[in-house]
Residue, then its C-alpha position, 0 to 999 in steps of 0.5 A: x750673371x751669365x748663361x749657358x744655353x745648351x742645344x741637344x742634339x739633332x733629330x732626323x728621319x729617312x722619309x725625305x731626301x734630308x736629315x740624316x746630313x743636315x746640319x742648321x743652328x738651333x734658331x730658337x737657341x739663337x733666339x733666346x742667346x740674343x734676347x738674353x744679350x740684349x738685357x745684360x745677360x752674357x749668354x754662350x752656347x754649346x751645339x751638341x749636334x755637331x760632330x766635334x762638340x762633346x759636352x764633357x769635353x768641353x766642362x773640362x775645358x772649362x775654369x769652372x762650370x758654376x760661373x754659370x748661373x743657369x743652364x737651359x737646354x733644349x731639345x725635340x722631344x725624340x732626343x729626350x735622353x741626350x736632353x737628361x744625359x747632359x742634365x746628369x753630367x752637370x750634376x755629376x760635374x757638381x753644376x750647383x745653378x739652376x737648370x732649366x729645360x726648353x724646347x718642344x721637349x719642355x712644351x710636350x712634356x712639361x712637369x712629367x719631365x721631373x719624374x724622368x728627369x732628376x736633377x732639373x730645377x724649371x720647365x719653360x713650355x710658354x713662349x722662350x724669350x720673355x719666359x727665360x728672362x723672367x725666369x733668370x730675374x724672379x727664379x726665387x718667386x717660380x710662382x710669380x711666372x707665367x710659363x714654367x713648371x717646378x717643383x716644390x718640396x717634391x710637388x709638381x706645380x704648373x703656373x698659368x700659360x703666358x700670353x704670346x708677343x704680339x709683336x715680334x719685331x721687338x724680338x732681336x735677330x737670332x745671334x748666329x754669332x754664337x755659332x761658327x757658322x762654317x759648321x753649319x749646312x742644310x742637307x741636299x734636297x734643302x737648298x740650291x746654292x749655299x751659304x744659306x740661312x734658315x730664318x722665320x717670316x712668322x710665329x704660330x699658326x692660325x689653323x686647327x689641324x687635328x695632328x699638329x702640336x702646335x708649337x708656335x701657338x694658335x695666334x699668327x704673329x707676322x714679322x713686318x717686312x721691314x724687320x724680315x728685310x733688316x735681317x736679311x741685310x744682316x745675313x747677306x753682309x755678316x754671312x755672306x747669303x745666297x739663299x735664304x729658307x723661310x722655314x715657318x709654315x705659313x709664309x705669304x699669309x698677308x697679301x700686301x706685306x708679301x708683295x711689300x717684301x719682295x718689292x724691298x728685295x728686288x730694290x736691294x737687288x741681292x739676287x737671292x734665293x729664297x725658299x718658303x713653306x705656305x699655305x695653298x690659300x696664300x698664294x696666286x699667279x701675281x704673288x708667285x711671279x713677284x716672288x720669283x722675281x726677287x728669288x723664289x725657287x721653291x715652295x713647300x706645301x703641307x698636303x697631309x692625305x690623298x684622301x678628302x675625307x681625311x682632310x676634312x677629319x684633320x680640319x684641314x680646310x682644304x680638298x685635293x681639287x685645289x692641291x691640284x690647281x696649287x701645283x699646277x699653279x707652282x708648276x706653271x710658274x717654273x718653281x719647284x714644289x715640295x710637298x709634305x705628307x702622313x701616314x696613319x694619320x687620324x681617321x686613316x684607313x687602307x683605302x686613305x692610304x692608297x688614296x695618299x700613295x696615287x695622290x703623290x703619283x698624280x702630282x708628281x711632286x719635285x721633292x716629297x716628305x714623308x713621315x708617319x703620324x705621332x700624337x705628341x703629348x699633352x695635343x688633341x691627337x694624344x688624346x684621341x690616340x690614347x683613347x680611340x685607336x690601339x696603343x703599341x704598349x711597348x713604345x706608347x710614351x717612349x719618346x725616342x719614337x717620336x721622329x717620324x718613322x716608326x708607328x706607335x699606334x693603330x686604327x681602323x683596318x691598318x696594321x703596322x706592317x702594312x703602315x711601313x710597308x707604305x712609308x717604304x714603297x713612298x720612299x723607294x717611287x720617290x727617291x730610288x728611281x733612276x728617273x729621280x736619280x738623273x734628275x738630282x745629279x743636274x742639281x750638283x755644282x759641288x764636292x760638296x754637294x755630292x758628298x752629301x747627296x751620296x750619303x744621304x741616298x746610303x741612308x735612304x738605301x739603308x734606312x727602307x725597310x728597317x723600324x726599331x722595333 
């Protein structure tokens, strides 16, 4: 029986200096191709976030699209149409198997996908591995699965949630050999030197931040540093990496294994460069030191607001005067730190917002990201949107608004002028400043490096000011 996984697209937003060239594997994709490979199921894949892939193109090319059993695609909830474009083409191609949808689209969205959506057979909103096999396994008895949604003679059914891995060490490394992995790079702003690999220290997060849709779950699921390493040792003999981008956001959450990782790195002496996003409670003076000595170069930081009663609103669990000592303590150990923020966040009025924009001015952060607060369906925020604070009608449920800069909602003294107004002047302090400027042309080795980072200043240039609206 084989398989063909499908990756949508890919969803950028102007609020950094990345996204509009940024071009990585799919890793859940790769996930699911290899846990499917290692029970017997030849997977392939298709990236219709690369340029040179066309899926009608390549149904064309192929024998017969039915020698596939199942087709899975996934998608983020902002390429929703790629996602239902590629589900009408394989019917239109007279695709008779089984279609299923994964990904954040089929975790927000779940059974409303069959309303706007014809032609798709399962939603999987539980955890991608073990959900899909069973599904290719028991796809007759949908409702002995945990984890999806279908329908029934035109009736919408939604099994039990399935419980998470507790171990995911028993996961298989991503198969990035699905991929021609020359294809693929991050955008400047992303990396120091290249080739890099994107990789997961972790799953879920332990936190209840108010805003976050909580894609991972809410249990912490840490990889050993044994099994991290082993994939390192992967990507540096297959791939050839030089750096290495932890992209789960709470990288460092155990102590000892994070000293016990690094220690395992400086014996294998690679010289790498790693790059991580944590949380400011999980670091200190020691465990950045051992970390730069095994590679560390940058560290990211979700900071949200530049307002302590936001924080507290959002259950951040943290306050600026330890924002300020974790930058300082990144800035005093010679690292590069990034920091992560929202715009019209919940509780967000216009004294926050101006206490957010002198916050950024005070830490005078290396790299800021920047984006505007969306409630993702089915979330707590959702709610609290659809039922506190005034809905944008026109785009309120319309998914193509969900990528981070636009505005589909409002509260308090805020008005969406102003919210843009903000989200620009953010973007233009930050990034469009000779200052900046100077300092990002020491950071280019490379034609290729430049390339990217001229046009991606074009669409930071092209992109301030401008909102679909």
């Amino acid at each position: 029986m084989n398989i063909l996984l499908i990756s949508a697209g890919r969803s950028s937003f102007k609020g950094a200096l990345w996204g509009a060239y940024d071009f990585e594997i799919p890793l859940n994709v790769a996930y699911v191709a290899a846990y499917l490979e290692k029970n017997h199921y030849p997977t392939q894949v298709i990236d219709l976030q690369l340029p040179s892939e066309n899926l009608e193109t390549r149904i064309h090319m192929m024998a017969d699209i039915n020698h596939f059993a199942f087709v899975g695609i996934s998608s983020n909830l902002s390429l929703y149409k790629e996602a239902y474009q590629a589900v009408a083409l394989l019917r239109e191609k007279h695709y008779q198997g089984q279609v299923f949808i994964f990904g954040p689209l089929g975790l927000h969205l779940q059974e409303r996908i069959f309303d706007e959506c014809e032609g798709t057979d399962f939603v999987i909103y539980g955890e991608e591995e073990p959900t899909i096999l069973d599904l290719i396994n028991n796809h007759t008895r949908p409702e002995t699965i945990r984890g999806i949604c279908y329908s029934e003679n035109g009736i919408k059914r939604k099994t039990p949630k399935r419980d998470y891995l507790d171990n995911i060490d028993l996961l298989p490394f991503p198969a990035r050999d699905k991929f021609d992995m020359e294809k693929y790079f991050p955008t400047p702003g992303k990396y120091y030197v290249l080739p890099q690999i994107t990789m997961l220290s972790s799953r879920g997060c332990k936190n209840n931040c108010l805003f976050c849709p909580k894609t991972g779950g809410r249990q912490l699921r840490l990889r050993s540093p044994e099994n991290i390493v082993a994939e390192i040792d992967e990507a540096v003999g297959k791939y050839q990496a030089r750096e290495i981008n932890f992209i789960d956001e709470l990288f460092g959450a155990d102590r000892d294994a994070t000293v016990e990782l690094a220690e395992l790195l400086l014996k294998r002496d690679y010289r790498l460069h790693l790059r991580i996003c944590t949380h400011i409670h999980h670091i200190d003076k020691e465990i950045l030191t051992l970390l730069k000595r095994a590679g560390l170069y940058s560290v990211g930081f979700g900071i949200e607001s530049g307002s302590d009663d936001i924080l507290t609103y959002n259950n951040k669990k943290i306050i600026k005067q330890q924002i300020r000592e974790a930058v300082k303590l990144v800035k005093g150990s010679g690292l590069e730190i990034r920091g992560y923020f929202m715009l019209n966040i919940p509780g967000e009025t216009r004294n926050a917002m101006e206490e957010t924009k002198a916050f950024i001015r005070e830490l005078d952060i290396d790299l800021v990201n920047i984006q505007i607060a969306y409630p993702y369906p089915g979330t707590a925020f959702y709610r609290l949107a659809e039922n506190k604070y005034q809905i944008i009608k026109d785009r309120w449920d319309k998914w193509e608004y969900s990528d981070g800069d636009d505005v589909v909602f409002l509260q308090s003294d805020l008005t969406e002028e102003y919210i843009l107004n903000a989200y620009d002047e953010i973007i233009k302090s930050n990034f469009l400043n000779i200052g900046f400027i100077l300092k990002w042309l020491k950071r280019i080795k490379t034609f290729h490096d430049f390339k990217y980072s001229f046009l991606q200043f074009l669409t930071l240039v092209r992109g301030v000011g401008s909102c679909k609206l």
